[in-house]
Backbone as CSV, one residue per row, in Angstrom:
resi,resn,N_x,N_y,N_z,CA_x,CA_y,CA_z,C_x,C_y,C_z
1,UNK,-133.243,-2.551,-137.175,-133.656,-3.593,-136.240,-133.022,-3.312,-134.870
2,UNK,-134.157,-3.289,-133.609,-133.484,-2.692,-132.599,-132.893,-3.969,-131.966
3,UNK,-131.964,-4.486,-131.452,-131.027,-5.702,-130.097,-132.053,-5.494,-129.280
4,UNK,-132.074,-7.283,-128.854,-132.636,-7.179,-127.128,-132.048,-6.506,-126.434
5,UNK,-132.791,-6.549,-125.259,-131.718,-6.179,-123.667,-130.448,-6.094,-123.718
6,UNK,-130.146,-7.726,-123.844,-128.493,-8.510,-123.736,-127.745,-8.559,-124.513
7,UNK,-128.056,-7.727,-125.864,-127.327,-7.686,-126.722,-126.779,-6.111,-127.173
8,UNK,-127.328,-5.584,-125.892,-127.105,-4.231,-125.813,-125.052,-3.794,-125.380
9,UNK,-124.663,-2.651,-126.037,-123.466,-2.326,-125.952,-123.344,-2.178,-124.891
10,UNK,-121.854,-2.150,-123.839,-121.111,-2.160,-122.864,-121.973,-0.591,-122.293
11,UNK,-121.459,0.178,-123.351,-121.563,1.947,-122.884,-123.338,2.249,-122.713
12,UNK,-123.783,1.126,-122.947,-125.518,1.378,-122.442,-125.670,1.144,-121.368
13,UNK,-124.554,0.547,-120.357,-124.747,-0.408,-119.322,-125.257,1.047,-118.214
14,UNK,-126.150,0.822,-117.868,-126.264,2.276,-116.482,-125.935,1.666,-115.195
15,UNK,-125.929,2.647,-114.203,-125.758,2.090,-112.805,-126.935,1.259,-111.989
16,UNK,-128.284,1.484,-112.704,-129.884,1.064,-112.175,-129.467,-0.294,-112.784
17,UNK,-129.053,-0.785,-113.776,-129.032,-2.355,-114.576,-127.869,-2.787,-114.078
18,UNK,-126.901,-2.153,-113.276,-125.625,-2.850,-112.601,-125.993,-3.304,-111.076
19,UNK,-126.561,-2.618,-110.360,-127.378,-2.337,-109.066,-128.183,-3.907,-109.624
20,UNK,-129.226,-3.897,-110.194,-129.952,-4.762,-110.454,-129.852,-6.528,-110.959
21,UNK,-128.461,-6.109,-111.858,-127.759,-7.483,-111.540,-127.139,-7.809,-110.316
22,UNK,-126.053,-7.408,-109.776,-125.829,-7.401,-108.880,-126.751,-7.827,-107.440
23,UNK,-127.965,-6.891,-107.687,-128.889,-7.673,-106.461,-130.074,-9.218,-106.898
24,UNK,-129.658,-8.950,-108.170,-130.605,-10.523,-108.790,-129.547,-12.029,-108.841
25,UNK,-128.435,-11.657,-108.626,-126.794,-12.802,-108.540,-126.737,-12.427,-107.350
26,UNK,-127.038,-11.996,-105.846,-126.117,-12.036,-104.757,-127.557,-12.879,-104.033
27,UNK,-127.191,-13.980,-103.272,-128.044,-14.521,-102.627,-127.739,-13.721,-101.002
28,UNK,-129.033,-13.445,-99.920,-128.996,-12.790,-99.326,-127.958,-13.434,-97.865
29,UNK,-128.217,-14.436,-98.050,-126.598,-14.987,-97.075,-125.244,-14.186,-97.082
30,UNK,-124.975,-14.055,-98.387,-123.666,-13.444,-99.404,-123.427,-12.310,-98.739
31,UNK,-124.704,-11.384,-98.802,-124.833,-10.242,-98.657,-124.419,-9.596,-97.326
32,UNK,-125.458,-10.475,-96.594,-124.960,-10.448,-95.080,-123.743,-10.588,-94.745
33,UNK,-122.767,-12.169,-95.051,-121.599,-12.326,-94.985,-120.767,-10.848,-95.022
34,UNK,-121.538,-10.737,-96.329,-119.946,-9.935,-96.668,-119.972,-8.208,-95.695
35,UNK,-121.487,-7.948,-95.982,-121.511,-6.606,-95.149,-121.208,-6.458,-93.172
36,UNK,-121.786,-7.788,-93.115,-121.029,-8.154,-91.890,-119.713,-7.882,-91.740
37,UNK,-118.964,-8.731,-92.418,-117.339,-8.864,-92.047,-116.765,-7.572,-92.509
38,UNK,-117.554,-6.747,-93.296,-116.703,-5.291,-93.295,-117.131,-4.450,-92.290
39,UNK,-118.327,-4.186,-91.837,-118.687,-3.184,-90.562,-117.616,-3.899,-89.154
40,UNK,-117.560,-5.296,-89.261,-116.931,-5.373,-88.094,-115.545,-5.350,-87.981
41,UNK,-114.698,-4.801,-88.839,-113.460,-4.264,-88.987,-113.366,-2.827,-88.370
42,UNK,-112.333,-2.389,-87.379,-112.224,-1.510,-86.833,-111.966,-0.344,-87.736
43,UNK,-111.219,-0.606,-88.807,-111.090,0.546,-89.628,-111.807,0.571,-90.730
44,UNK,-112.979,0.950,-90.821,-113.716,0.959,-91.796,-114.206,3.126,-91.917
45,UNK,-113.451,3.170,-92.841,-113.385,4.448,-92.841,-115.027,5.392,-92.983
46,UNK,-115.282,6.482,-91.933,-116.692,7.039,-91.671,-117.129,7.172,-92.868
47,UNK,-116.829,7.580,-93.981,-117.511,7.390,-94.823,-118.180,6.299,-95.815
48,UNK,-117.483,5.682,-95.484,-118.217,4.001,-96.378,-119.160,4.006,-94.911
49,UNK,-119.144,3.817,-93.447,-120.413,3.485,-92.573,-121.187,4.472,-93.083
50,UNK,-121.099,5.868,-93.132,-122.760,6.674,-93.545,-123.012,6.432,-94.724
51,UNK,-121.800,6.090,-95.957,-122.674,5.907,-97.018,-123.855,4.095,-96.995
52,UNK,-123.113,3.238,-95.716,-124.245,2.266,-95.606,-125.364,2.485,-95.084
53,UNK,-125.093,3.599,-94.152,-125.946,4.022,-93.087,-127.621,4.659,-94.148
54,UNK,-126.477,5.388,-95.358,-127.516,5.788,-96.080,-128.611,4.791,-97.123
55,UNK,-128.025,3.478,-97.462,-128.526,2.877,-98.221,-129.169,2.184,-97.592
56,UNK,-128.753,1.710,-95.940,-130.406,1.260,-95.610,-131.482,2.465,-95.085
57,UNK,-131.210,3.515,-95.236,-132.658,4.846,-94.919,-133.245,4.694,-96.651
58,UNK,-132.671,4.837,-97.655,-132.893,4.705,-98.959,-134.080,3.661,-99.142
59,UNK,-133.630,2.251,-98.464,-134.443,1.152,-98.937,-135.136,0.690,-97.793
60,UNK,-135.563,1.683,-97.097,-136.799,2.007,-96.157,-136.277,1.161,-94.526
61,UNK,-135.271,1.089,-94.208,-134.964,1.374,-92.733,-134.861,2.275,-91.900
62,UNK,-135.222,2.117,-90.881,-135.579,3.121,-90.138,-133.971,3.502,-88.785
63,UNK,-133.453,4.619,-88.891,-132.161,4.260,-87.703,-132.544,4.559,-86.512
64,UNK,-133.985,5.352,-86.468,-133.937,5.356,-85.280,-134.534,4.279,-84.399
65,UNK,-135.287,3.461,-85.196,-135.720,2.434,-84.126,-134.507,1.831,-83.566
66,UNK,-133.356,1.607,-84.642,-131.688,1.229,-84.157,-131.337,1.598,-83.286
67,UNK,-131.492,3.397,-83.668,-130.917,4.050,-82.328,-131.526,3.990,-80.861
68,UNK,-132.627,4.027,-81.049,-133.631,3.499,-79.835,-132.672,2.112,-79.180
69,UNK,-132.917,0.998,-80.143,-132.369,-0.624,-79.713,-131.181,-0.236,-78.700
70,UNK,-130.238,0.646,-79.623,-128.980,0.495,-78.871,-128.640,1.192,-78.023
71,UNK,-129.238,2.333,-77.375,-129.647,2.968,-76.215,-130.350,2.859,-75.073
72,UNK,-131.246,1.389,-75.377,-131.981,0.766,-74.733,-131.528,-0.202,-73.557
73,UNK,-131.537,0.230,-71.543,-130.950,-0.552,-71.238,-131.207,-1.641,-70.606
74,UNK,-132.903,-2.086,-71.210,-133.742,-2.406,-70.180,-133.467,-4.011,-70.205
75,UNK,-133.077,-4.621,-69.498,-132.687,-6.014,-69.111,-133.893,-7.446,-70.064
76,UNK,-134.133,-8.097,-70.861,-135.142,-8.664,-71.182,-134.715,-10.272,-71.111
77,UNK,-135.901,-10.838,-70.851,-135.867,-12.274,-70.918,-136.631,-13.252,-72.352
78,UNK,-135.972,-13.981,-72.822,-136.403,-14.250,-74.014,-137.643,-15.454,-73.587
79,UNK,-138.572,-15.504,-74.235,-139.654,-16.277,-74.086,-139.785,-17.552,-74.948
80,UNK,-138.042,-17.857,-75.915,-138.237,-19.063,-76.064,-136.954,-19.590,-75.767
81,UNK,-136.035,-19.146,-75.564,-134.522,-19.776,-75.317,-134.126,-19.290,-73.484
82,UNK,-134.764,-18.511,-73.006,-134.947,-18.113,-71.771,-133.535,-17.718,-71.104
83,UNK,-132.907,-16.954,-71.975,-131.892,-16.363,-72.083,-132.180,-14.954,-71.389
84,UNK,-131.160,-14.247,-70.838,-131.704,-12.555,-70.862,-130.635,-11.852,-71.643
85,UNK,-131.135,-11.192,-72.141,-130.108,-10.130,-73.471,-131.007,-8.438,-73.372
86,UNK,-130.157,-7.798,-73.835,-130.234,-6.303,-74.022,-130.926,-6.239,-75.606
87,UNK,-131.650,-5.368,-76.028,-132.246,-5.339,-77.101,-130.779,-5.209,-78.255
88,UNK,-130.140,-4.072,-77.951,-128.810,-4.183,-78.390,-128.055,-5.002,-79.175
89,UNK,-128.387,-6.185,-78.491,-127.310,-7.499,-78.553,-128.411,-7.951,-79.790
90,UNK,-129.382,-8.247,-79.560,-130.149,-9.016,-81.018,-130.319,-9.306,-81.581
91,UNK,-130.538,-9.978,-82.563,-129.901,-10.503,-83.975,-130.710,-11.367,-84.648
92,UNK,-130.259,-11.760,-86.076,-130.986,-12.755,-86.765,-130.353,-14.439,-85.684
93,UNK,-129.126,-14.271,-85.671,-128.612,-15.331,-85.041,-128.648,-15.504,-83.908
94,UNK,-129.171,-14.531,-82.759,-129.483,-14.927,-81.162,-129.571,-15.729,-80.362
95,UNK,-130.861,-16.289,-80.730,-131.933,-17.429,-80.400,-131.953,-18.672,-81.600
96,UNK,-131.319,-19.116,-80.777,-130.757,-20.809,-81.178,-131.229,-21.844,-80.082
97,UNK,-132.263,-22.564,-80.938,-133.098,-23.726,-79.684,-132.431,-25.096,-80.641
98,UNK,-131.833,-25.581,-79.931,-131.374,-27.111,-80.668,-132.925,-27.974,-80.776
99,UNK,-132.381,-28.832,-81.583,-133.389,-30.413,-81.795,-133.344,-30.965,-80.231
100,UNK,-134.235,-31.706,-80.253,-134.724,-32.909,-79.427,-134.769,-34.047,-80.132
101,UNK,-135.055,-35.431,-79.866,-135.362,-36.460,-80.012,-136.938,-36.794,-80.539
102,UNK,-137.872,-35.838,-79.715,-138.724,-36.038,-79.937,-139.180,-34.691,-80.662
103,UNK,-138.947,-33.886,-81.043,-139.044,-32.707,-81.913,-139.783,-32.457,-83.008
104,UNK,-141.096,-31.576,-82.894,-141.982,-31.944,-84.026,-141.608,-31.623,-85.142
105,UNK,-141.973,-32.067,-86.413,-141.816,-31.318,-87.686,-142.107,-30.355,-88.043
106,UNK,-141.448,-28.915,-88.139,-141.502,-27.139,-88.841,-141.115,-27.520,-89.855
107,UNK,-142.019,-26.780,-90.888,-141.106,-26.498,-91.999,-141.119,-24.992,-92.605
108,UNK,-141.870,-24.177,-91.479,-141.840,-22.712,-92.008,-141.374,-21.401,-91.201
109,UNK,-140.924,-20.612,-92.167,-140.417,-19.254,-90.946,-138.902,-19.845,-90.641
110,UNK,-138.628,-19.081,-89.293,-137.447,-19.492,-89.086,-136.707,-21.136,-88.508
111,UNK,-138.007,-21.865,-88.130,-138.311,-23.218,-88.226,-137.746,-23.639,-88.964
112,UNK,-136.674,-25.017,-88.592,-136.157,-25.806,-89.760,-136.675,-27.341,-89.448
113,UNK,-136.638,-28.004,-90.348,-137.118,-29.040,-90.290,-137.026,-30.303,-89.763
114,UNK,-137.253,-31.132,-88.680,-136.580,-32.443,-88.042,-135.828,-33.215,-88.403
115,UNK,-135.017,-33.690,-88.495,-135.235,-35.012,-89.615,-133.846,-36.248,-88.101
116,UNK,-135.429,-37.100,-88.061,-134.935,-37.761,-87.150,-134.461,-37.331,-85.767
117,UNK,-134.537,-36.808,-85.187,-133.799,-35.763,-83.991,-132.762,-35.471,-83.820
118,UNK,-131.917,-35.140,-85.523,-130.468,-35.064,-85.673,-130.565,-33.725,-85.101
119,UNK,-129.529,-33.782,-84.018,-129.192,-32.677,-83.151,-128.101,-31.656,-83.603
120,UNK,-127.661,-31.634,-84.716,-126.398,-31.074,-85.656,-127.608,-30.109,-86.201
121,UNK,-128.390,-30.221,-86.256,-129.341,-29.177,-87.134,-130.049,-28.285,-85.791
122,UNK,-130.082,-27.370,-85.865,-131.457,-26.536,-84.912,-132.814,-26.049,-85.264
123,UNK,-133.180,-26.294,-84.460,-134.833,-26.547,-84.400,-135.328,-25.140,-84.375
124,UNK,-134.356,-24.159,-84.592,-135.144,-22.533,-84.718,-133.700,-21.665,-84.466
125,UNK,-133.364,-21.050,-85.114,-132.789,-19.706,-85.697,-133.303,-18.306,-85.738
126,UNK,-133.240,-17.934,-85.037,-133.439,-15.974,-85.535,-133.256,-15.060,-83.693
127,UNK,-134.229,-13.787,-83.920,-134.166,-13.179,-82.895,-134.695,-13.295,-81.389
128,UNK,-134.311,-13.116,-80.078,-135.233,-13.161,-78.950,-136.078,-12.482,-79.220
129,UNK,-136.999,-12.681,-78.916,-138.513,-12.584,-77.995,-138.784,-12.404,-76.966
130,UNK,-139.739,-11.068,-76.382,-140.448,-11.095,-74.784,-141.681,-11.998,-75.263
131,UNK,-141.874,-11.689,-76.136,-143.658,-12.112,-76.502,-143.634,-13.872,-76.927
132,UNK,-144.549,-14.699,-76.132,-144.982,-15.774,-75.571,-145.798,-16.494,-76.881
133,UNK,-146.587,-15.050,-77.833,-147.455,-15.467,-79.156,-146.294,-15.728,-80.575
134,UNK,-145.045,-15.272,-80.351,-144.157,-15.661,-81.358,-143.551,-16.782,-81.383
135,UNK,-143.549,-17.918,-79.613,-142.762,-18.868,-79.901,-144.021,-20.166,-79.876
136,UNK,-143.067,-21.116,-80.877,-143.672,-22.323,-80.911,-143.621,-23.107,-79.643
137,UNK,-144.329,-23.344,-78.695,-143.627,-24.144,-77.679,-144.035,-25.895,-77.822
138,UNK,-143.706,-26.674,-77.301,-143.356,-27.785,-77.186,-142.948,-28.854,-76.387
139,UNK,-143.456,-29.620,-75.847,-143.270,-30.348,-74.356,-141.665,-30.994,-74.643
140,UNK,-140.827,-31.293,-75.533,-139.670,-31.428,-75.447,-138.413,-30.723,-75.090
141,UNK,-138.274,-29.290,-75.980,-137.104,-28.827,-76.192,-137.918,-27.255,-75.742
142,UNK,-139.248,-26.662,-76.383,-139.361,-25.012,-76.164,-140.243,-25.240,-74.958
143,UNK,-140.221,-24.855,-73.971,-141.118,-24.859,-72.727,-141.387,-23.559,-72.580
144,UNK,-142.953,-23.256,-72.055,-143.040,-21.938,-71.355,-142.084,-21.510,-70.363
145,UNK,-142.303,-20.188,-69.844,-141.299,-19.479,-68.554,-142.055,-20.479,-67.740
146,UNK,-142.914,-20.809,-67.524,-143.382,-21.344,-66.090,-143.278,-22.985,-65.643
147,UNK,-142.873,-23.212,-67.115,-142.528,-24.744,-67.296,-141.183,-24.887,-66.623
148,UNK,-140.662,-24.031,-67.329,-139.114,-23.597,-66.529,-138.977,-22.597,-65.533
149,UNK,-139.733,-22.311,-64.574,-139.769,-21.608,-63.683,-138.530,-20.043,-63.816
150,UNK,-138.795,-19.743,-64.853,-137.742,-18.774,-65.125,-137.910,-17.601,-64.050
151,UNK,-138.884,-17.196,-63.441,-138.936,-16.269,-62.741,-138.223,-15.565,-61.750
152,UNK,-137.304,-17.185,-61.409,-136.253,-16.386,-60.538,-135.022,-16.279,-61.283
153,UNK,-134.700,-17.126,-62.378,-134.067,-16.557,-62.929,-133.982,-14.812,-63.409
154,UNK,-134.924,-14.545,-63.854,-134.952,-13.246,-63.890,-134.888,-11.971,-63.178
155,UNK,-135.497,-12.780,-62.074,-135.048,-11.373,-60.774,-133.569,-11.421,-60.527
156,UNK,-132.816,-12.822,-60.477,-131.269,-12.497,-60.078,-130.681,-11.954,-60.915
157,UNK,-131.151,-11.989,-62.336,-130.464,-11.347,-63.367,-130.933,-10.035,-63.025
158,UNK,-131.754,-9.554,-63.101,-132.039,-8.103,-62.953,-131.332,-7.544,-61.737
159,UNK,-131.405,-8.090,-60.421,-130.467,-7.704,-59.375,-129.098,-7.456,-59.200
160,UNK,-128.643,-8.397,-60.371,-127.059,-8.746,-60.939,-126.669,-7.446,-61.136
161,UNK,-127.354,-7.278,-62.131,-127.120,-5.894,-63.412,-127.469,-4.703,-62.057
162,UNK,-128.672,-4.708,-61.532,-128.531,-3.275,-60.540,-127.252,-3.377,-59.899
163,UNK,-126.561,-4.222,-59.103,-125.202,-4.477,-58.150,-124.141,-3.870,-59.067
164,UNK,-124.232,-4.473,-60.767,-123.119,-4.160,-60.987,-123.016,-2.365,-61.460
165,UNK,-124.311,-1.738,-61.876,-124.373,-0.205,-62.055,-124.159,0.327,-61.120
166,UNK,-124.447,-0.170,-59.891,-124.015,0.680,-58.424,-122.620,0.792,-57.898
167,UNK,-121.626,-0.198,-58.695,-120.593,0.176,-58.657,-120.011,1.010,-59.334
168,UNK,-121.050,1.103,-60.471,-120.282,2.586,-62.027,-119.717,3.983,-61.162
């Protein structure tokens, strides 16, 4: 009589069914947390970074679009928090638009949900945007660039940044 799965001996255990628990018990918050707080330790010895370096090419990331990002020095303005950031800088956590009062109900994507116009919660989480078709806008809290006349914002920022390379 052959044992289930789980009733299988210790010394059957392989590295594909350890890998696999391991990624079916780690919720992807966890994951982040934790791989976060070790890359951003100064001494994280070169070989644990290429062997990460290697496991996201493995599970289909690409480094050079990375390497592109972080070589990239072209000044951008975000099209829903109207921020300007370097592609570089980017992130899941970036672009943070608080609640309003009057704030419609999301409940999908990086959209979180109203509840009441409790302002302790935010009304959108994740990366900037140039592109105008990714943000939700909204006569309260997300306004177009032109609602907010960002335009000059953006030229002084861009002028900023030339002044300060001309001193390099």
């Amino acid at each position: 009589m052959e044992h289930p799965p789980s009733c299988r001996s210790r010394s059957a255990v392989t590295p594909l069914m350890l890998l696999a628990y391991m990624a079916n018990n780690t919720s992807p918050h966890e994951l982040f947390e934790r791989m976060y707080k070790k890359i951003s330790m100064s001494a994280v010895p070169p070989a644990d970074i290429e062997a990460i370096l290697q496991f996201y090419r493995i599970i289909g990331f690409s480094t050079f679009t990375a390497l592109t990002a972080i070589q990239d020095n072209l000044l951008r303005h975000c099209a829903r928090c109207h921020r300007s950031y370097f592609e570089r800088d980017n992130g899941i956590f970036t672009c943070m638009m608080p609640h309003s009062n009057e704030c419609p109900t999301l409940e999908d994507g990086p959209y979180y949900i109203c509840r009441g116009g409790d302002c302790r919660l935010w009304h959108f989480v994740g990366r900037h945007t140039t592109k105008s078709t990714n943000v939700r806008y909204n006569p309260n809290n997300v306004k177009t660039c032109g609602q907010r006349h960002c335009i000059r914002e953006v030229i002084a920022a861009s002028a900023l940044l030339k002044l300060r390379r001309g001193r390099e």
